[in-house]
N, CA, C and O atoms as a GROMACS GRO file, in nm:
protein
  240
    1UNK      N    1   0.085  -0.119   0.000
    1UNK     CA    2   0.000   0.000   0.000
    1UNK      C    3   0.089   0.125   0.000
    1UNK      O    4   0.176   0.148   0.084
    2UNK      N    5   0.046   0.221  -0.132
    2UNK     CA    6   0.152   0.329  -0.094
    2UNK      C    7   0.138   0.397  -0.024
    2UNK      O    8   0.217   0.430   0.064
    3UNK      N    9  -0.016   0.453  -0.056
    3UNK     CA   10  -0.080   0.563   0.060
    3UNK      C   11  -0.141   0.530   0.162
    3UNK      O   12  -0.227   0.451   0.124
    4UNK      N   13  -0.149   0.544   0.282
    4UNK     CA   14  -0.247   0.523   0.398
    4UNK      C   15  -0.342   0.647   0.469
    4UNK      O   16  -0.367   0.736   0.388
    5UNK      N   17  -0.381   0.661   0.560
    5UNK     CA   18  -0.468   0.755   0.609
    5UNK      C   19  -0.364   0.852   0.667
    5UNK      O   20  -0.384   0.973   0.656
    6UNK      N   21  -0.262   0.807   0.722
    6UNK     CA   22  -0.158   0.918   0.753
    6UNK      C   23  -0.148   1.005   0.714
    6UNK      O   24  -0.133   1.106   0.783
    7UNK      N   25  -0.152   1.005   0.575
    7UNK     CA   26  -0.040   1.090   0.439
    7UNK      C   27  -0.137   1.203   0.427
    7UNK      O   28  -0.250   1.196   0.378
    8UNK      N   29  -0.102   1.268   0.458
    8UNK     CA   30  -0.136   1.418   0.418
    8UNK      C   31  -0.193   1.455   0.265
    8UNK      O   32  -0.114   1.467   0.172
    9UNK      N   33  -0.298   1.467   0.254
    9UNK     CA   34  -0.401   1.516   0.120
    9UNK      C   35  -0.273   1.573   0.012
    9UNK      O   36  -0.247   1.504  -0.086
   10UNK      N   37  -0.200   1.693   0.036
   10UNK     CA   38  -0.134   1.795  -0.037
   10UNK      C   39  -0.053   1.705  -0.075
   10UNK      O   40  -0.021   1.695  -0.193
   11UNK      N   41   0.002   1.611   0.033
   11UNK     CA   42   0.183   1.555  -0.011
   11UNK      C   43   0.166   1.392  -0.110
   11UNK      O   44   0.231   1.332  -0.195
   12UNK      N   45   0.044   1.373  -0.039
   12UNK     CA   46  -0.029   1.228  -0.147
   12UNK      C   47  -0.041   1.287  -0.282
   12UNK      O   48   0.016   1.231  -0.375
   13UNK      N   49  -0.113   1.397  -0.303
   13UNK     CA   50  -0.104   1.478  -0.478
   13UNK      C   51   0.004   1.537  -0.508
   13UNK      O   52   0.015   1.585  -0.620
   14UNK      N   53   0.095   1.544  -0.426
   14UNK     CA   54   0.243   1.607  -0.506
   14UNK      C   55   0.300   1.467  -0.525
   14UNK      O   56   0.360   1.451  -0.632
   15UNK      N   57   0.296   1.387  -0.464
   15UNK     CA   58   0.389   1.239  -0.511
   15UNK      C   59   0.340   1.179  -0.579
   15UNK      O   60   0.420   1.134  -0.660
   16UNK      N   61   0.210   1.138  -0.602
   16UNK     CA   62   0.116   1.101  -0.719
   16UNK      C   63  -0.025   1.187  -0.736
   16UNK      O   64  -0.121   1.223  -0.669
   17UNK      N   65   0.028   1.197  -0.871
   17UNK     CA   66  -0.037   1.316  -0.932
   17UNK      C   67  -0.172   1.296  -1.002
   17UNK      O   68  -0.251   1.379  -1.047
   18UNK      N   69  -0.174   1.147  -0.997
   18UNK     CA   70  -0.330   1.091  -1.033
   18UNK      C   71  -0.424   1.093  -0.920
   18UNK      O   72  -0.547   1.086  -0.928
   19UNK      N   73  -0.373   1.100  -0.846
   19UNK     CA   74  -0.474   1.086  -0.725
   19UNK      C   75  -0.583   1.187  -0.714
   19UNK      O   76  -0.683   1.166  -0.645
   20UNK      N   77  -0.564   1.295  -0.781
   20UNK     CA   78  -0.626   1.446  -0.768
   20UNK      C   79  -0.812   1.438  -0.818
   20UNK      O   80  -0.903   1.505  -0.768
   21UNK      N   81  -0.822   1.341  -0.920
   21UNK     CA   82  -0.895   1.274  -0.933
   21UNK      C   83  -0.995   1.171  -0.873
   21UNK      O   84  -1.110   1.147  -0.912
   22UNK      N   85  -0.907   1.100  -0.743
   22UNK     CA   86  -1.022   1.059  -0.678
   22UNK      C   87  -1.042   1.151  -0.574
   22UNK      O   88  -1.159   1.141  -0.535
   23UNK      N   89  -0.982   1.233  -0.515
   23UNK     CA   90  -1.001   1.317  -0.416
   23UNK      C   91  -1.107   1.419  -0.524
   23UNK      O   92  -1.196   1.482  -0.468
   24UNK      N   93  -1.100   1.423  -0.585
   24UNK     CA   94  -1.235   1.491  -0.651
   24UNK      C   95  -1.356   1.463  -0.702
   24UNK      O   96  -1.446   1.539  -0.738
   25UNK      N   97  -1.346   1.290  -0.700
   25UNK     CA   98  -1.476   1.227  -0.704
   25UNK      C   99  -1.516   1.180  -0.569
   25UNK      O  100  -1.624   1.121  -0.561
   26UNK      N  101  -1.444   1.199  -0.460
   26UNK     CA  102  -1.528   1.173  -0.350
   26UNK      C  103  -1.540   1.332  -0.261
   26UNK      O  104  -1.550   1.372  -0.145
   27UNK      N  105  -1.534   1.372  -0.365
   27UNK     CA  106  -1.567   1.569  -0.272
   27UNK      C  107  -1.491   1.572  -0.112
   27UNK      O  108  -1.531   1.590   0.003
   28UNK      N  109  -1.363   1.542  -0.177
   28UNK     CA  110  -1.294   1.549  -0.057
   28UNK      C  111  -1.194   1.736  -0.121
   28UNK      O  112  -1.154   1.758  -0.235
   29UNK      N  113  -1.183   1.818  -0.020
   29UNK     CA  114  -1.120   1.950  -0.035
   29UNK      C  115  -0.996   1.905  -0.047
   29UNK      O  116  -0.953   1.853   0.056
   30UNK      N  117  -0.902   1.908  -0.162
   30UNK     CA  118  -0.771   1.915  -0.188
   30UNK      C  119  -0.709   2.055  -0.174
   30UNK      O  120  -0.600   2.050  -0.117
   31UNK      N  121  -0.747   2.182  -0.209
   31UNK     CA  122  -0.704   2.266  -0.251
   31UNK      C  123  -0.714   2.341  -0.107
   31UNK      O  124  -0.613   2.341  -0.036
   32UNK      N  125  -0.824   2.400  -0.067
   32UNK     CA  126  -0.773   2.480   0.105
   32UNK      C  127  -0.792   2.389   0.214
   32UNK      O  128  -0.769   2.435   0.326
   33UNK      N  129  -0.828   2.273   0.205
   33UNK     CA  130  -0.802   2.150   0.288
   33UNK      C  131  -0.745   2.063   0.246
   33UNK      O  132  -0.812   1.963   0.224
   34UNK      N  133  -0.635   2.060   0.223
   34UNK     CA  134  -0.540   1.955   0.202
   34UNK      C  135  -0.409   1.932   0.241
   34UNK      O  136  -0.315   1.862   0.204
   35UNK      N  137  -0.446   2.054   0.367
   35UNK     CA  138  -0.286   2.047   0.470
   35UNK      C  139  -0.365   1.920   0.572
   35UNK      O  140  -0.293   1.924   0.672
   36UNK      N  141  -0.452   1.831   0.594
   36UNK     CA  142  -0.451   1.728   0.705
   36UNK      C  143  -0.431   1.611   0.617
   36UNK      O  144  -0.398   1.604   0.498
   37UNK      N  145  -0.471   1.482   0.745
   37UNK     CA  146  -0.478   1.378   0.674
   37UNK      C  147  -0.556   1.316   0.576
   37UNK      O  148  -0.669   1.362   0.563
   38UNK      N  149  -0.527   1.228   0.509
   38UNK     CA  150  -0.652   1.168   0.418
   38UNK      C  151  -0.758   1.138   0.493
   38UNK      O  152  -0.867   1.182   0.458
   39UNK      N  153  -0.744   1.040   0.634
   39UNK     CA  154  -0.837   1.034   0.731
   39UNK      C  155  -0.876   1.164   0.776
   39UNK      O  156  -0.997   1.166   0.757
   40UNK      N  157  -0.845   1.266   0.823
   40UNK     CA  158  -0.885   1.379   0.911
   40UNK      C  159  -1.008   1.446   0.729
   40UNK      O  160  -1.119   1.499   0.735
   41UNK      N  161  -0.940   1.419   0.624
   41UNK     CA  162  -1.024   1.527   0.546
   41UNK      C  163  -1.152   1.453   0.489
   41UNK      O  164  -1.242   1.500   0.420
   42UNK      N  165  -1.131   1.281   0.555
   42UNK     CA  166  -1.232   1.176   0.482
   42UNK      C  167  -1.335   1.196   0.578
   42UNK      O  168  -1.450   1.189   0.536
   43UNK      N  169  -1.314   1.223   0.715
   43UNK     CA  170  -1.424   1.242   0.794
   43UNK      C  171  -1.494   1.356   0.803
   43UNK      O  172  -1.610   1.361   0.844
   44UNK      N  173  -1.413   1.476   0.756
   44UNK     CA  174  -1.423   1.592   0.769
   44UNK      C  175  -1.528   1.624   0.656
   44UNK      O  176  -1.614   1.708   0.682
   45UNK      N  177  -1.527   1.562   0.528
   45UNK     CA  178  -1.596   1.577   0.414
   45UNK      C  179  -1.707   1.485   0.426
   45UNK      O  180  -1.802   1.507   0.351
   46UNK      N  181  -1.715   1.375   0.514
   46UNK     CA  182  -1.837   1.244   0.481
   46UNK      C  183  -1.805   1.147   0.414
   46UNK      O  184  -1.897   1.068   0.393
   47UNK      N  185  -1.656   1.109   0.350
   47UNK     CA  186  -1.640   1.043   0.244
   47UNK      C  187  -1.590   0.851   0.361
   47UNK      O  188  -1.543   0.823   0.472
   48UNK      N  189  -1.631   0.789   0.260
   48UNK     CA  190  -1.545   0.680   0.332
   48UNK      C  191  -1.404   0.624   0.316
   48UNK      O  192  -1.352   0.626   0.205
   49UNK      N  193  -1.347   0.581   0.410
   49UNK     CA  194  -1.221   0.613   0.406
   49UNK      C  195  -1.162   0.468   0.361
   49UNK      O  196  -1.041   0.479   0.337
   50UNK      N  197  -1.190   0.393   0.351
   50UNK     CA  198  -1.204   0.257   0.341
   50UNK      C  199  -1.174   0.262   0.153
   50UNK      O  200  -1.071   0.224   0.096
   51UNK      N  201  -1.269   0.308   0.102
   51UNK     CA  202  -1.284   0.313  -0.059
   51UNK      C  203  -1.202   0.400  -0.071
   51UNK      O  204  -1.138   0.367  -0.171
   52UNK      N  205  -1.143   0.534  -0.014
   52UNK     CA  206  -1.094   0.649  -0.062
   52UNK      C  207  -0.972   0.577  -0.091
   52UNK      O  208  -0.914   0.570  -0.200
   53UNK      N  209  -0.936   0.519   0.030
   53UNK     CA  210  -0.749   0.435  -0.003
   53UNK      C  211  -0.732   0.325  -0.097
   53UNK      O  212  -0.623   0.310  -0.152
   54UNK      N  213  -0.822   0.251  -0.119
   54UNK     CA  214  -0.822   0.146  -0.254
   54UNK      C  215  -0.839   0.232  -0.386
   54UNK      O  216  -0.806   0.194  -0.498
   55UNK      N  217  -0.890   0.339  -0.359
   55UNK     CA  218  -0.892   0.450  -0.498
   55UNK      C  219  -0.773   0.512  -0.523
   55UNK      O  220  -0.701   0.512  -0.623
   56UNK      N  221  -0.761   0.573  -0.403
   56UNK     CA  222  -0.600   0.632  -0.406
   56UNK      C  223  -0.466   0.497  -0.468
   56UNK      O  224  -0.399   0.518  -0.569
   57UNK      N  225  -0.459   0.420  -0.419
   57UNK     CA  226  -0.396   0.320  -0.420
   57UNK      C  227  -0.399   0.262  -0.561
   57UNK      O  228  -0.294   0.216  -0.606
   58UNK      N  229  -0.489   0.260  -0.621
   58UNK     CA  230  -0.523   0.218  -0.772
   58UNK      C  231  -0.459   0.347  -0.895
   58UNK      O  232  -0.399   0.342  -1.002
   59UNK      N  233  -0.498   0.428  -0.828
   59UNK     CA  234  -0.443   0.547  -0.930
   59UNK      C  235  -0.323   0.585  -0.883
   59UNK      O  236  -0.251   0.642  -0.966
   60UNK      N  237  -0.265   0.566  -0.738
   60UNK     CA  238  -0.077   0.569  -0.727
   60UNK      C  239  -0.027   0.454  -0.837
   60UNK      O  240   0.093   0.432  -0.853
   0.00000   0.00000   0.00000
């Protein structure tokens, strides 16, 4: 697994650059929320976090 819930929104889209894409199909804020975690912005938005990382993970 590359990415986990740790990884910070901003630094997950600067290291893979596909990802920007699922963080935008699950209306998760990349752009003025994307200094926390993938977890902190998955709860923060409603999204599930479970699918967000097999998405992320598919497009790293």
């Amino acid at each position: 697994m590359k990415v986990t819930k740790e990884m910070v929104v901003n630094d997950c889209i600067k290291q893979y650059p596909k990802t920007i894409g699922v963080f935008t199909r699950f209306k998760i804020d990349s752009c003025c929320g994307g200094a926390v975690s993938i977890e902190a912005a998955a709860k923060r938005d409603g999204a599930p976090l479970d699918a967000i990382l097999q998405a992320l993970n598919e497009a790293a």
